[in-house]
C-alpha positions in Angstrom: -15.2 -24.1 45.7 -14.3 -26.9 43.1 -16.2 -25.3 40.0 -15.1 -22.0 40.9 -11.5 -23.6 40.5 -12.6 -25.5 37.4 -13.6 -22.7 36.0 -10.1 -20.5 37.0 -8.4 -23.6 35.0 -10.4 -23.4 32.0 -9.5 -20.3 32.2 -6.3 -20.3 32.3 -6.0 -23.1 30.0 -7.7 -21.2 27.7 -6.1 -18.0 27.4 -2.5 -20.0 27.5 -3.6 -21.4 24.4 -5.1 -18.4 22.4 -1.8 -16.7 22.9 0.3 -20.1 21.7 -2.1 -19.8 18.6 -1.9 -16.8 18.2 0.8 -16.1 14.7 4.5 -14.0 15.1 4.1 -10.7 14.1 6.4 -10.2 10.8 7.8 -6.9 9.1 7.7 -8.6 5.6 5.7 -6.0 3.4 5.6 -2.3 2.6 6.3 0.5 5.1 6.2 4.4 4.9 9.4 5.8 6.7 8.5 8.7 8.9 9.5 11.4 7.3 7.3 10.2 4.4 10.3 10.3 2.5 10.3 7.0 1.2 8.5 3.6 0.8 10.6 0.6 1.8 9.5 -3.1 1.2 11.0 -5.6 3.6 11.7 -9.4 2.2 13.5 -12.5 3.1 16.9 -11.9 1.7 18.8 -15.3 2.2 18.8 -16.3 5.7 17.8 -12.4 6.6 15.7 -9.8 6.1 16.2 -6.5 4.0 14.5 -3.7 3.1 14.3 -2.2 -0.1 13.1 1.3 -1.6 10.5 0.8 -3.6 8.8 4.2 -4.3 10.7 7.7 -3.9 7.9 9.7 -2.2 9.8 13.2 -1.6 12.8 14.5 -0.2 12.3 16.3 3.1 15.0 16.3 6.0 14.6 13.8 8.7 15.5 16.8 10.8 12.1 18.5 9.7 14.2 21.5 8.5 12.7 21.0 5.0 14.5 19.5 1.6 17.2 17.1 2.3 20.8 17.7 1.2 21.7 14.0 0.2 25.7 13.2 1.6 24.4 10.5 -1.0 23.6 11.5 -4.4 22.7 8.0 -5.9 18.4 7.4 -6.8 17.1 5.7 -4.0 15.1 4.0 -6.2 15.9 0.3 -5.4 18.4 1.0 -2.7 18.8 -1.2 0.1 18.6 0.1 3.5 18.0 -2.2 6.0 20.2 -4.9 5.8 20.9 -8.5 7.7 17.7 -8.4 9.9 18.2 -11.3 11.3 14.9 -12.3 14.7 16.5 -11.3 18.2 12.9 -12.4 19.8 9.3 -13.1 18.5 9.0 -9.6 17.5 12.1 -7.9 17.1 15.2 -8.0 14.7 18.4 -6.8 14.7 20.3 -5.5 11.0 21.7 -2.4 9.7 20.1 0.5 8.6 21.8 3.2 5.8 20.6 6.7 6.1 21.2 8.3 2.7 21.4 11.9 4.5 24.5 11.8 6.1 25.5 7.9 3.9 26.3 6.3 7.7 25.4 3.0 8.4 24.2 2.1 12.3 23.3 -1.1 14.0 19.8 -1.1 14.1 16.5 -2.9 15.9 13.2 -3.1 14.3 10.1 -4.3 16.2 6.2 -4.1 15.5 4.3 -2.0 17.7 1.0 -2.8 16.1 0.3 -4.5 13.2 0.7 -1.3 11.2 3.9 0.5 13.3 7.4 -0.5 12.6 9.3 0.8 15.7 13.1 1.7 14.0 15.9 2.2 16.2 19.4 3.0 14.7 21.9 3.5 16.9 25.8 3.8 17.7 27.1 1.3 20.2 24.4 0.7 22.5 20.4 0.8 21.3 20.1 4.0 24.1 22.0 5.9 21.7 19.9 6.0 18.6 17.0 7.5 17.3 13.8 5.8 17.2 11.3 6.3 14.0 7.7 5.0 13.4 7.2 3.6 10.2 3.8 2.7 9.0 2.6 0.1 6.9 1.5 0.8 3.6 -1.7 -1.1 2.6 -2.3 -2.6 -0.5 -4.3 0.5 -1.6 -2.0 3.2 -1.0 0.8 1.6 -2.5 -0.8 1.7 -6.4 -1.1 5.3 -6.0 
């Protein structure tokens, strides 16, 4: 009986201290919207986090109904669309994103799914009404093509 609650301790002890060790999950690097539109690098901006364009990929719809009419006419090139991400919990963040289709800004939550999913939600009001994207993460690879 007492080893098999030693053992339930080490256990314990263990596993409580592999996920202490374990490092936060952060968004700083490249992502890949989902519409495949655009790549966005996300940086420390000041006390914040923002997310610049860094590559213009192409220039479909977010709706899926094929090329996007722009309410915003400027190059993405270098725009900045997420905006004062500032850490809500270990792995999510609360900003602003700009969507270039319709040129709105909304309150917006990012989180990491995985290591390599960005979970976006941009919203009016409250977070249940948005619209959630997946962005992926662009590897080191990918990006120099």
């Amino acid at each position: 009986m007492i080893s098999r609650t030693s053992a339930i301790l080490v256990s314990i002890l263990l596993l409580s201290q592999s996920a202490i060790a374990a490092p936060p999950v952060s968004p700083v690097g490249r992502w890949l919207t989902e519409s495949g539109n655009l790549e966005v690098e996300i940086a420390p901006c000041g006390k914040a986090m923002c997310g610049t364009v860094v590559k213009v990929l192409a220039n479909r719809s977010m709706s899926g109904s094929g090329e996007m009419a722009s309410a915003d006419n400027r190059n993405p090139l270098g725009m900045t669309i997420l905006k004062d991400f500032m850490p809500t919990s270990g792995d999510t963040w609360q900003g602003e994103i700009y969507n270039r289709e319709n040129a709105k800004t909304y309150a917006c939550k990012i989180s990491i799914d995985t290591p390599d999913q960005l979970v976006v939600r941009a919203y009016v009001g409250l977070p249940m009404f948005g619209k959630t994207q997946v962005w992926r993460r662009v590897t080191a690879n990918a990006s120099n093509k």
